[in-house]
N, C-alpha and C positions, 0 to 999 in steps of 0.2 A: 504493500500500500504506500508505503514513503516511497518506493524509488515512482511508483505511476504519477504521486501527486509533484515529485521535485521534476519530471519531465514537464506534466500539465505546466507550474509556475513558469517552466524559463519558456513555453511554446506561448502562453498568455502573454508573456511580459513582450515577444517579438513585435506584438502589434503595435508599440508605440515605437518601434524603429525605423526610421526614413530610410529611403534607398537611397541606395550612392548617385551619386551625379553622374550622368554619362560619359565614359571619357573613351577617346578615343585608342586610346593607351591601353592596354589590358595590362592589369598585375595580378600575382602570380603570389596567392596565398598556400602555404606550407602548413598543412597537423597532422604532425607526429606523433603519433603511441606509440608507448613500448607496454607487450606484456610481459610480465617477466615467466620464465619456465615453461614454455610453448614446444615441446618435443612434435617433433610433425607426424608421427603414427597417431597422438593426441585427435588431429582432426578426423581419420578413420574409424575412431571407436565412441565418437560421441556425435551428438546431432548438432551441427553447426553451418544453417542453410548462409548464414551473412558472412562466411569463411569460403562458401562455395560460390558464393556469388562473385565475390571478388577474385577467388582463380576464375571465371566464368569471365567475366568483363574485364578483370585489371591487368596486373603484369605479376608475377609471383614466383618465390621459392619455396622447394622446401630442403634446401641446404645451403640455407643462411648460414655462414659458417665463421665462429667466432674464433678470435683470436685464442693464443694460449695467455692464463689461464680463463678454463668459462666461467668464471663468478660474477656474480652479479655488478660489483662495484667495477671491477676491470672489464667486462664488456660494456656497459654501458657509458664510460667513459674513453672509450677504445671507439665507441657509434658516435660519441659528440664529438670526439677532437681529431680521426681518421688517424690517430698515432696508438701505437704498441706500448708493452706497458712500462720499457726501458724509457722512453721517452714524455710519457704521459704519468707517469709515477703512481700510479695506484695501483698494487703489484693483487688487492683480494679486498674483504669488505671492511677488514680487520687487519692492520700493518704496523710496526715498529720501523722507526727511523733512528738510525742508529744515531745520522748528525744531530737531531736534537734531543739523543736518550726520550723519546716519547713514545708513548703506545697510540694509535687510534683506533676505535671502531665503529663502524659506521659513520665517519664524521659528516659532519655540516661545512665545514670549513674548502671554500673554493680555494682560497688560498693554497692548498695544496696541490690543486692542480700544479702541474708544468708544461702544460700542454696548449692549446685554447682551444674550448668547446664553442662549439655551430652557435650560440648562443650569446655568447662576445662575440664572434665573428662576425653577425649576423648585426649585432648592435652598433658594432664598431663603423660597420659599413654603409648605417642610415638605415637599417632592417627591425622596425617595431615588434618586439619580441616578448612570448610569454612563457614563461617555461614553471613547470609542476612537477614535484617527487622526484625529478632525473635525481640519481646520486650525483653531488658534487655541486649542485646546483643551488642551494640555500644560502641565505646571508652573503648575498651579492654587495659587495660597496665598489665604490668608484664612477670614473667617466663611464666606463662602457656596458656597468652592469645591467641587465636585462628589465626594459619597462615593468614587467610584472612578473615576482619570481616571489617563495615563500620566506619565510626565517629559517623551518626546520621542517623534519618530516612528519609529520601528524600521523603518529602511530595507530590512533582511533579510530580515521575515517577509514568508511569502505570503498571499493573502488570505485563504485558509482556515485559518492561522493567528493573521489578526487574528480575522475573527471567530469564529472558536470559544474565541479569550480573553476575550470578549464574555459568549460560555453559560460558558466556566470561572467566571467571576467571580461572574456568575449565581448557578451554582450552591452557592458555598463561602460567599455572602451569609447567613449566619444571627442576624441581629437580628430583635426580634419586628416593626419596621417593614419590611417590602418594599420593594425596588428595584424601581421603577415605572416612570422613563425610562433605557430603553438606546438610547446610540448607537455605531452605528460607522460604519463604510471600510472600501469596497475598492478597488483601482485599476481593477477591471471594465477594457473593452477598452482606454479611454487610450492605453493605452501603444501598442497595439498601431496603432490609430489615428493617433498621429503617427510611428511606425516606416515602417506599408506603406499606413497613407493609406483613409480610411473607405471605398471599395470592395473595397478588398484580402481576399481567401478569409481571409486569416490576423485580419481583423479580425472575421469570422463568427465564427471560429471561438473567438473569444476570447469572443463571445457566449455561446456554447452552455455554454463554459465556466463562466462567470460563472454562467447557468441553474442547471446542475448544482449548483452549490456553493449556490446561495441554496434549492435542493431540500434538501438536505440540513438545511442554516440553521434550514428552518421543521422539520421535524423534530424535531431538536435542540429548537429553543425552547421547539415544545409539549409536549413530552416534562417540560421542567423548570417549564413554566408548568401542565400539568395536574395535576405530582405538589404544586402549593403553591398553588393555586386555591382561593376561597372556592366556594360554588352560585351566586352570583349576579354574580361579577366577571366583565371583558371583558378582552381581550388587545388589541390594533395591530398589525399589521406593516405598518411605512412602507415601501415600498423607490424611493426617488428617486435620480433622477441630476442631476446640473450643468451638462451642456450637451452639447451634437452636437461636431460635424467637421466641417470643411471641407476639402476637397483646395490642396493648394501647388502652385505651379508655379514661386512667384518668390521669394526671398532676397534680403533690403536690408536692406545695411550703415548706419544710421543715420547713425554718425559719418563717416563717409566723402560721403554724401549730404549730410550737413550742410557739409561743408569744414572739421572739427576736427581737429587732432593728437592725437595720440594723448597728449600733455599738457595738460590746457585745463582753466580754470577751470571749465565747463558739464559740469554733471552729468547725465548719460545713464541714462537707465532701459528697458527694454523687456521686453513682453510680448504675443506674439502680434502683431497687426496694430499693438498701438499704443505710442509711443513718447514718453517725457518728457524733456523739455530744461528742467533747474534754473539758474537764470541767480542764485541770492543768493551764491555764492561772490565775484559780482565788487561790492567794496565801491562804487565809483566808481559814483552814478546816470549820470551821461553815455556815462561808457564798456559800462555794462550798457543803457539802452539802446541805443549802435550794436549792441552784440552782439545786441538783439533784431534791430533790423532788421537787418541781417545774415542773421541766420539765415532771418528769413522769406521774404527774397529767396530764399538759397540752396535755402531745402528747397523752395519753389512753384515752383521752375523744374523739377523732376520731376513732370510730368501726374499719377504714380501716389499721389502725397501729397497728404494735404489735410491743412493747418494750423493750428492753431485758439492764441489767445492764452487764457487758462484763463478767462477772464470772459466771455469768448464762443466757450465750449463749451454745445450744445446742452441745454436747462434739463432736457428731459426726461430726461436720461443720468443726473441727479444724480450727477456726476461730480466735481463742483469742490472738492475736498476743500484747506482752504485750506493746508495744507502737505506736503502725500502727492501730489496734483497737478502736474502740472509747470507751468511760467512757460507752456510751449509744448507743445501736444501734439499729435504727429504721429499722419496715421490714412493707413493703407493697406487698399486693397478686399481683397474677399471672394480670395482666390488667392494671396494675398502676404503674409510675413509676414519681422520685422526679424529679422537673423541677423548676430550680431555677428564670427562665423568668417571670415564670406567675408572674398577681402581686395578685392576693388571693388564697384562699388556695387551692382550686381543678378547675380544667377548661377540658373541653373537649380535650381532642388530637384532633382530627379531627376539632375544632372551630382553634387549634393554626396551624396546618397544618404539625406539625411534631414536635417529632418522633410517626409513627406508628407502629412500631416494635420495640423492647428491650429484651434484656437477660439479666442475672444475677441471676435470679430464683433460687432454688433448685431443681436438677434433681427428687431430690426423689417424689416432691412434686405437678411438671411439666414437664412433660416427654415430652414438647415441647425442653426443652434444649437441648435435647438427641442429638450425631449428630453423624457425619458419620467418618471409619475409614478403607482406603484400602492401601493393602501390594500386592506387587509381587515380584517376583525372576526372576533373568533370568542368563543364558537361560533358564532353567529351570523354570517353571510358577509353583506354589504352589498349584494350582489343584481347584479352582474355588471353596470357602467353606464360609460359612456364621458361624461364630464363637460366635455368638452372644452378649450378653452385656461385654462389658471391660471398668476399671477403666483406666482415664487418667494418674495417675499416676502409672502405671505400663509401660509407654512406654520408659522412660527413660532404662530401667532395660534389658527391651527388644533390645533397641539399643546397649546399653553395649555387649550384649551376642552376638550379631552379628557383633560386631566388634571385640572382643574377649577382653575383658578389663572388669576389674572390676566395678560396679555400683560405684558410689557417697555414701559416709556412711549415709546421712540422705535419700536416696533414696529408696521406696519403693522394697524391693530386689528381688518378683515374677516375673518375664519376662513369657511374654504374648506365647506360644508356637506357631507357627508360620506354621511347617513343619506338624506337628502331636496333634490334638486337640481333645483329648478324648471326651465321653462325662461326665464324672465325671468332667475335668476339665473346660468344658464351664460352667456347672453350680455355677463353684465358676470364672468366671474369672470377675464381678464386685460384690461391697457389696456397703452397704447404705452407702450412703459419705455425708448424708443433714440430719438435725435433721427434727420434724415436730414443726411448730412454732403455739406456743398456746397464 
């Protein structure tokens, strides 16, 4: 009953919105969604007619393919700034920076970026911009920060409450310049996903859901985009997601595997399959390296870990972020994932009762991460085309061109063609973004 009555309000309130003036100029409005945890076998097992319409009419993947790693903080700021996560610095959702001894999780803080996301870009370039939930996105200051962005992330709302503050913001915008890029969030299945685990009925259904609501969504949008349209402007609907699911089976304890107290200089980090060991707290070079080797012995007597020193972390991961990086970075396969709960070193998932699902993998290596990426146009529909595999960091590039502004300089510069997709160009439009871990 809420979400029918907060669609009724914002479709009532259109009626007091003037149409744009004619111009002979068409501009070229951009809305982005992201959902998060979108595994594309997801559209096959649940009912999702507003997912089929748009492979039907728009342009679509379903091996949207994220950078290494797939987490959520690092793909989604991998999609705003078309950089890796050596260069864009947000290595997971949760990171230690060695240069300022500080832990984050989940932050608010843009300032940490290193990158620039579509968002400055966008602003910087004369581009009226709204942006909702993206990670990294909150408590903008400065010249270029974004017309309308939040403080933090409102843990409360549901999704149909972020985005429909998306169209309210929308619609209450009355400068004679247009808001042109909107972004938001939603948690789409995620959650559902590492609760009962991506074949679970309850992860379908979280699907359908999700469906539903982004039916509505486009509604909504064009309702507020036809009442303030020139004759000759185009509209976008992005809707991407960050990465699949993987099923769990196994839980490891890091520190424990490693043989640390639970007082120790070495700063532990983890996320998903992979785990950092910060060795600068220990002043003494001799004694930081025994505690390297140390460690390497200890963690490689576990077959199920592979170990890597951060210089010889695989090139293609661009991974090696010189201070977000760990000294040593642990990697566990596709089924297992670090769980700091347990209290020994491996425990069933299914004895702890969650999580049953995780990402973070590498695409190359789990083509379960792979996920899903659909585009329309209107009025004009882009003609119902299956594009095949795309690198996430090419969407930045891509939204640039369609806003008509320049990429970000550390931003991958290929824009994803959209209108017309050869077949020469499908075949290069992803390359291997994950090393193989030996």
């Amino acid at each position: 009953m809420k979400f029918a009555w907060h669609v009724f309000v914002v479709f009532v309130a259109l009626i007091a919105i003037p149409a744009a003036a004619d111009s002979t100029t068409g501009r070229t409005t951009l809305v982005w969604i992201s959902l998060d945890g979108v595994r594309p076998d997801y559209l096959d097992r649940a009912d999702t007619p507003f997912f089929d319409r748009l492979s039907e009419h728009g342009v679509y993947s379903r091996e949207h393919k994220p950078l290494f790693p797939s987490l959520t903080f690092a793909a989604h700021v991998t999609k705003a700034t078309g950089a890796p996560v050596e260069k864009h610095g947000i290595p997971g959702n949760a990171f230690y920076d060695n240069r300022r001894d500080r832990s984050y999780g989940y932050p608010n803080f843009p300032w940490l970026l290193e990158a620039e996301p579509i968002w400055t870009t966008a602003t910087r370039q004369g581009v009226t911009t709204a942006v909702f939930g993206w990670p990294l996105s909150h408590r903008q200051r400065g010249k270029h920060r974004a017309r309308y962005a939040d403080e933090s992330f409102d843990r409360n709302l549901n999704d149909t409450q972020r985005l429909f503050h998306l169209l309210d913001t929308w619609r209450k915008h009355d400068d004679p310049e247009p808001v042109r890029l909107l972004m938001g969030y939603g948690i789409g299945p995620d959650d559902a996903g590492h609760r009962h685990g991506p074949d679970a009925k309850e992860t379908a259904a979280a699907m359908a859901v999700a469906d539903q609501l982004m039916a509505k969504f486009e509604q909504g949008m064009l309702a507020l985009w036809h009442a303030r349209r020139g004759p000759n402007d185009i509209l976008y609907l992005w809707v991407t997601s960050d990465h699949g699911m993987s099923a769990v089976h196994t839980l490891v304890n890091l520190r424990r595997c490693a043989g640390l107290p639970a007082r120790s200089p070495v700063r532990l980090v983890t996320g998903g399959h992979i785990g950092h060991l910060f060795l600068n707290r220990i002043d003494d070079p001799d004694a930081r390296a025994t505690m390297r080797a140390d460690l390497l012995t200890r963690l490689r007597a576990h077959d199920f870990i592979t170990v890597y020193e951060r210089d010889d972390l695989p090139a293609r991961w661009r991974y090696r972020h010189p201070h977000r990086t760990g000294d040593l970075v642990a990697i566990l396969p596709r089924g297992y994932t670090f769980n700091g709960r347990i209290r020994q070193d491996t425990q069933s998932a299914q004895d702890v009762g969650e999580p049953l699902g995780m990402h973070s993998y590498c695409a190359d290596d789990n083509p379960e991460m792979l996920t899903v990426a659909f585009f329309q146009r209107y009025p004009e529909p882009l003609g119902g085309r299956n594009i095949g595999p795309i690198d996430m960091d090419r969407l930045h590039a891509t939204a640039a061109r369609l806003l008509g502004i320049e990429p970000a300089p550390d931003a991958r510069p290929n824009p994803i063609d959209l209108v017309v997709a050869p077949t020469a160009d499908r075949e290069t439009n992803a390359v291997s973004a994950c090393g193989t871990a030996k």
